[in-house]
N, C-alpha and C positions, 0 to 999 in steps of 0.2 A: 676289163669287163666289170660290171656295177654289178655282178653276183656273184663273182668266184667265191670259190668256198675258204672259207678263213672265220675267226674268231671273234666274234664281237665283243665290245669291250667298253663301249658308251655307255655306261648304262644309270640312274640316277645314283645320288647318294645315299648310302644304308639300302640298296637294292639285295632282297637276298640270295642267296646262292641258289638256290633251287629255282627262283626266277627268272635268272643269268641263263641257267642250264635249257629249262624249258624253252628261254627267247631262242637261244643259238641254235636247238634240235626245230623250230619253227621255219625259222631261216635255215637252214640246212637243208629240210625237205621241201619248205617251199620255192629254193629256189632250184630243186632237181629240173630238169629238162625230161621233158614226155617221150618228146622224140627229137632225134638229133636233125637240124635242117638250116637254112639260111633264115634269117628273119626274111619277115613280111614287106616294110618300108622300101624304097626304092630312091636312086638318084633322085628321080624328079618328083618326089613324094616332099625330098626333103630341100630341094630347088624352092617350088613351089610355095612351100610353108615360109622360108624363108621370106617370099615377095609381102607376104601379108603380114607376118609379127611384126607385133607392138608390142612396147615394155607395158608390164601389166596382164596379157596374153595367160592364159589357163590352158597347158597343154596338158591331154590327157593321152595315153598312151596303153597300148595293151601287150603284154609280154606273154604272147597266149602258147609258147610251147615250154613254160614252164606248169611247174604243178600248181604253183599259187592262183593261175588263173582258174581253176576249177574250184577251188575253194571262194575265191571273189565276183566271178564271176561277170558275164557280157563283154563285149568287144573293147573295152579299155580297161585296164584293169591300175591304173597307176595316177595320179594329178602332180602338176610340175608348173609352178609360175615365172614366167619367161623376167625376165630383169634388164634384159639388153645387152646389143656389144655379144650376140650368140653365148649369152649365160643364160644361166637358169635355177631355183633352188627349188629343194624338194627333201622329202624327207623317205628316208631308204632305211635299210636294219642299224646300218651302224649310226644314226643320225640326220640331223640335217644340216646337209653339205649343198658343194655347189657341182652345177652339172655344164657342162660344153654340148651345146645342140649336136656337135657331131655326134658324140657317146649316144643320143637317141635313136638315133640312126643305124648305129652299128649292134643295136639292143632290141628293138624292140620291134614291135609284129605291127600296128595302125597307129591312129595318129589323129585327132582330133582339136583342134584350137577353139577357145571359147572366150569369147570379150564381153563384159560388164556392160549394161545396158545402162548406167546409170555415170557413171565411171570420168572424171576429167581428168587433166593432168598434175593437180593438187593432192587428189585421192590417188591416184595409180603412185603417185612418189611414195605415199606415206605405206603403200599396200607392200612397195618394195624394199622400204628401210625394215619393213614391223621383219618380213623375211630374211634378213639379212642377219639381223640380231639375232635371229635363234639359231642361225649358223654355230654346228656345236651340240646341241641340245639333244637328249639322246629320242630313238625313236619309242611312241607309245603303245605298246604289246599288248597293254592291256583295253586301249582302246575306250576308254572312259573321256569324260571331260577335262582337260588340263593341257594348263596352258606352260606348264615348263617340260611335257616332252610332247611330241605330234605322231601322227600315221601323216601319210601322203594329205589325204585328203582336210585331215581339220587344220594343220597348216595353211591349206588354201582360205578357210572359213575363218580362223582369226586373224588370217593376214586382210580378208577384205572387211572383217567386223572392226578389226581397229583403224579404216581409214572411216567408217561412216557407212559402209555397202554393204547391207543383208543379201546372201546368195540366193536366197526364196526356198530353201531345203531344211525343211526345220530338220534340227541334228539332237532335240532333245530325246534322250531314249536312244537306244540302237547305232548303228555306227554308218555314218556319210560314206557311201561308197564315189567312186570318180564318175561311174556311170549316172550317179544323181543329180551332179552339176548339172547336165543339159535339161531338167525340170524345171530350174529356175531363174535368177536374175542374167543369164547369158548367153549369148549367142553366138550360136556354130559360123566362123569367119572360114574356115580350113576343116577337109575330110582329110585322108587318104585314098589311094583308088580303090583299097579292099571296106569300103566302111560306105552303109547308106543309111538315110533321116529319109523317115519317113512319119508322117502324122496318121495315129489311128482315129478309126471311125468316131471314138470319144474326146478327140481333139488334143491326145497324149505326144507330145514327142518322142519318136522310137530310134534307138539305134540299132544296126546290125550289117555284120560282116556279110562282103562277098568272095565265094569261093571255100574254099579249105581253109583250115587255119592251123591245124595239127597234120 
């Protein structure tokens, strides 16, 4: 499982101890479970996804019978850049590692794919090396600018800023949620069967769960 409880230990250099404490009490309770159930995703949620990824692919995903999801908030709660060869990296508490498509499946509640509207196969290379390299890198708790540790989401932003591709989500100030991606430079290829787009009357694109989700 990509949350059991255990001790984080990435964490930068001259990181202080009371930082340490606060990240691992963070991760502790955000990764409690609300209530105990099967995840949401299904065989053919993850058949499906399969037929459409592309290396380069922006998976978003949402873990919503944990507590984190209440704090982050809407029907994805997590970003994950697909690599190829059913990889994947992303950035989680202990770092950023790499992920097996199956662990998504066997983790998480929906499931959204989003591809670069601008995107060839020159840029999607370089989007996957810049990822790759940071494998290792601890994660960023503090959620600032900075490009030697990541959250989920600004991993995905300077992975596509250093191939040449603006997301279209300005991230100056305040913190790039996963749910933000679909306002800007990409497009939903892949839902899940619990998850609908819908465009409001001001021409926003919306997302949101169907059915239960806790």
């Amino acid at each position: 499982m990509l949350y059991h409880r255990h001790i984080i230990k990435n964490f930068p250099k001259h990181y202080s101890f009371w930082k340490k404490v606060v990240a691992n009490l963070l991760f502790f309770f955000g990764a409690t479970i609300i209530k105990e159930r099967k995840n949401l995703l299904t065989e053919d949620d993850f058949k499906n996804a399969k037929k459409v990824l592309e290396k380069g692919d922006v998976i978003l995903v949402g873990g919503l019978k944990r507590l984190s999801s209440l704090i982050i908030k809407g029907p994805v709660t997590h970003s994950i850049i697909y690599t190829g060869w059913n990889c994947a990296v992303h950035s989680i508490a202990d770092g950023v590692v790499t992920i097996h498509l199956h662990d998504l499946l066997c983790e998480y509640d929906t499931m959204l794919i989003l591809r670069h509207k601008k995107a060839n196969r020159k840029k999607i290379r370089k989007v996957i090396a810049y990822a790759f390299e940071q494998v290792g890198r601890p994660y960023n708790f503090e959620f600032n600018l900075n490009k030697n540790k990541f959250y989920c989401t600004e991993l995905v932003y300077y992975a596509f800023k250093n191939a040449g591709l603006e997301i279209g989500v300005n991230k100056k100030g305040g913190i790039l949620r996963p749910i933000d991606l679909i306002k800007g430079e990409f497009v939903p290829i892949f839902k899940s069967h619990n998850l609908k787009i819908r465009t409001t009357p001001n021409g926003k694109t919306k997302l949101e769960t169907i059915g239960k989700t806790i």
